[in-house]
C-alpha positions as CSV (number, residue, x, y, z in Angstrom):
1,X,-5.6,-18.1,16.7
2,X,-5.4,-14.4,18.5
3,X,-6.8,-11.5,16.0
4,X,-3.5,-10.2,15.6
5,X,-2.6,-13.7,14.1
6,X,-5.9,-13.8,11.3
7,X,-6.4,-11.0,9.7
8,X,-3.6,-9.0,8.4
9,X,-5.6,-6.0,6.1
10,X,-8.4,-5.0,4.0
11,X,-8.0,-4.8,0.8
12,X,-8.5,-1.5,-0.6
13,X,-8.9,-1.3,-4.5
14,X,-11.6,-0.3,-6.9
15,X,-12.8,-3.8,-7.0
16,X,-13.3,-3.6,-3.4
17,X,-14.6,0.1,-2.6
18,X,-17.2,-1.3,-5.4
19,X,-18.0,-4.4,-3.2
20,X,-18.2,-2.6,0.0
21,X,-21.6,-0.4,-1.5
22,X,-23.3,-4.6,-1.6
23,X,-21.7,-4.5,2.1
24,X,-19.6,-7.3,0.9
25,X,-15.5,-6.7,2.2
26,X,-11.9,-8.0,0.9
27,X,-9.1,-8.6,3.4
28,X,-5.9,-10.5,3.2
29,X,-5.5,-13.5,5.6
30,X,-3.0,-15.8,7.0
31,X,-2.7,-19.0,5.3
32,X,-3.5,-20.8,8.3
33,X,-6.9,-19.2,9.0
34,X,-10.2,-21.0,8.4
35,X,-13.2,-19.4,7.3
36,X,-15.0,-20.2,10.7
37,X,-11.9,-18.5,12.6
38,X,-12.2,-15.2,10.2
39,X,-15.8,-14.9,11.1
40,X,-15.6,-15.0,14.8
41,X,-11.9,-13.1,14.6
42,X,-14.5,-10.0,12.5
43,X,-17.8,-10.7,14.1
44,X,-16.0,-10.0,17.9
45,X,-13.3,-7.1,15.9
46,X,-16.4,-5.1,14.3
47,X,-19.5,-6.6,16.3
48,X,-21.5,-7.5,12.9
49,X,-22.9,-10.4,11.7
50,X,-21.1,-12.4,9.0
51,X,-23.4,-14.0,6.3
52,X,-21.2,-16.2,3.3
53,X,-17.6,-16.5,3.2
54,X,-15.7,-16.9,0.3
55,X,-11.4,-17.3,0.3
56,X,-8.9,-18.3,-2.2
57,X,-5.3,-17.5,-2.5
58,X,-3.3,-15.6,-5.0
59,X,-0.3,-17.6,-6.5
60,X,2.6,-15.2,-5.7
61,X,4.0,-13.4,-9.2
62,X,7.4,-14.3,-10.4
63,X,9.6,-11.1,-10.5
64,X,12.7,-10.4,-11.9
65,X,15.6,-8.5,-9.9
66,X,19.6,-7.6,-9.7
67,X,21.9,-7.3,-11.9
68,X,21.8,-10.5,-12.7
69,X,17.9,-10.7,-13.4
70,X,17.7,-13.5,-10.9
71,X,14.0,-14.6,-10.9
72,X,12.4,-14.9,-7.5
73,X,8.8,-15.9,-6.5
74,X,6.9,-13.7,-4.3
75,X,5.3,-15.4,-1.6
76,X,1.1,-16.5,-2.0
77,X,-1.5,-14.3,-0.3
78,X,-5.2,-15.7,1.1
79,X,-7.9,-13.2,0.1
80,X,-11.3,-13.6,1.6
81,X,-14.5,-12.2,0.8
82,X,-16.9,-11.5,3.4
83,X,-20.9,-10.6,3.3
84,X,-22.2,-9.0,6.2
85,X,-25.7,-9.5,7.0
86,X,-25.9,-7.1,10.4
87,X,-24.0,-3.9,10.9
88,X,-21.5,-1.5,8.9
89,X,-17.6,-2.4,8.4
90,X,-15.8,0.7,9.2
91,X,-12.9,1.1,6.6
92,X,-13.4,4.4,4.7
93,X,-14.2,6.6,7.8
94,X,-16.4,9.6,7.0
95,X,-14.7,13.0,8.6
């Protein structure tokens, strides 16, 4: 898979800035994406070292919308978790 193809973005929430002070990052993946393919897709994107993976995916919400309050599912998203042993993840960039 190209980079373009793996990682779609980082997650940025409280949960997350809180994480990233353990130098431990949230992004949203494609489904299809393995946890080996994430770390080389990051290690060769950033030039770190990637320590313990961990991924799950979010069952998409059901929501509600129209005039006719049709429900519709929203489709799942693929979270992973990624510790970084070597080096510095660059997503709050300090002016």
């Amino acid at each position: 898979m190209k980079v373009e193809n793996v990682i779609i973005k980082p997650v940025l929430t409280e949960k997350a800035t809180n994480l990233a002070n353990q130098k431990v990052y949230m992004f949203y993946v494609k489904k299809q994406a393995t946890k080996h393919v994430v770390k080389n897709t990051l290690e060769k994107l950033y030039q770190v070292k990637v320590g313990k993976i961990t991924s799950f995916t979010r069952k998409g919400k059901k929501k509600r919308s129209g005039k006719k309050m049709v429900t519709r599912t929203l489709p799942d998203k693929k979270i992973v978790y990624v510790q970084v042993l070597e080096g510095k993840i660059d997503l709050f960039p300090q002016v």
